[in-house]
C-alpha positions as CSV (number, residue, x, y, z in Angstrom):
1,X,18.0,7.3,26.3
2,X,17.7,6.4,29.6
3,X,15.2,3.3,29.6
4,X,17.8,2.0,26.3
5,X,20.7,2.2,29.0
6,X,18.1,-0.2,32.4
7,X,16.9,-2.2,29.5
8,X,20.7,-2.9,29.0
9,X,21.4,-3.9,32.4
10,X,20.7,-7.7,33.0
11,X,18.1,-8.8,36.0
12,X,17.3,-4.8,36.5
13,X,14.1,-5.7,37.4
14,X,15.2,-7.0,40.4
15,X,16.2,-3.9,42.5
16,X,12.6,-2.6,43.1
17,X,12.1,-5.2,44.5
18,X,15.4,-5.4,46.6
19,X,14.2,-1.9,47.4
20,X,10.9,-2.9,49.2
21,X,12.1,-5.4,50.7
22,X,14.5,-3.4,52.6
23,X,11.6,-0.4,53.0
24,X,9.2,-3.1,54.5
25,X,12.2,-5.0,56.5
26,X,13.1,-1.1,58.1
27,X,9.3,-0.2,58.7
28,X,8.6,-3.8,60.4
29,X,11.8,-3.5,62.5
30,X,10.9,0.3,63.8
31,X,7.5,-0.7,64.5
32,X,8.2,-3.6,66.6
33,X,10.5,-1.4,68.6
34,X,7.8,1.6,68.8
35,X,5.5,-1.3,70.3
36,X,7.7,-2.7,72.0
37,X,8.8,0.3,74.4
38,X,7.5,0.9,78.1
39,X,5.5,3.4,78.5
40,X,8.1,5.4,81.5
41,X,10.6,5.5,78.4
42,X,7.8,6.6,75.7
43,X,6.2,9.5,78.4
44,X,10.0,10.7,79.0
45,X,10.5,10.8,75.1
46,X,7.4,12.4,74.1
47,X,8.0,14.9,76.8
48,X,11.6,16.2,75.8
49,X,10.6,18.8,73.7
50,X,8.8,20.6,76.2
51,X,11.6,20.4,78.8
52,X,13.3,23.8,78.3
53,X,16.2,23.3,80.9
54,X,18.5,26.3,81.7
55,X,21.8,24.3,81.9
56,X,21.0,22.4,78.2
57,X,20.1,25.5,77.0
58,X,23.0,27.5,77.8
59,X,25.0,24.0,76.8
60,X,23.7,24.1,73.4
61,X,24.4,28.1,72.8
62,X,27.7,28.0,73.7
63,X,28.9,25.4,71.4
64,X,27.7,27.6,68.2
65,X,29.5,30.1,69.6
């Protein structure tokens, strides 16, 4: 039933395609920018999960509450 109703559709075979282009377009793009970024900025950002911070915690607690 369901490949009757995309054999239906006209030029179908073009949104795969559409698709990767977009996928490869977004993956290019993001790693240009990983590549791209100083090394401060990545050391700061690889090292935020380890920062436990007593005001961000208590920040983050109190809003749930």
């Amino acid at each position: 039933m369901y490949k009757d109703v995309l054999r239906s559709i006209e030029d179908v075979e073009i949104f795969p395609v559409i698709g990767i282009l977009i996928f490869f377009t977004f993956f290019v793009a993001w790693s240009i920018y990983a590549f791209s970024m100083k090394k401060d900025e990545v050391a700061e950002l690889s090292s935020m999960p380890l920062d436990l911070d007593e005001d961000t915690e208590n920040n983050s607690t109190n809003e749930f509450k």
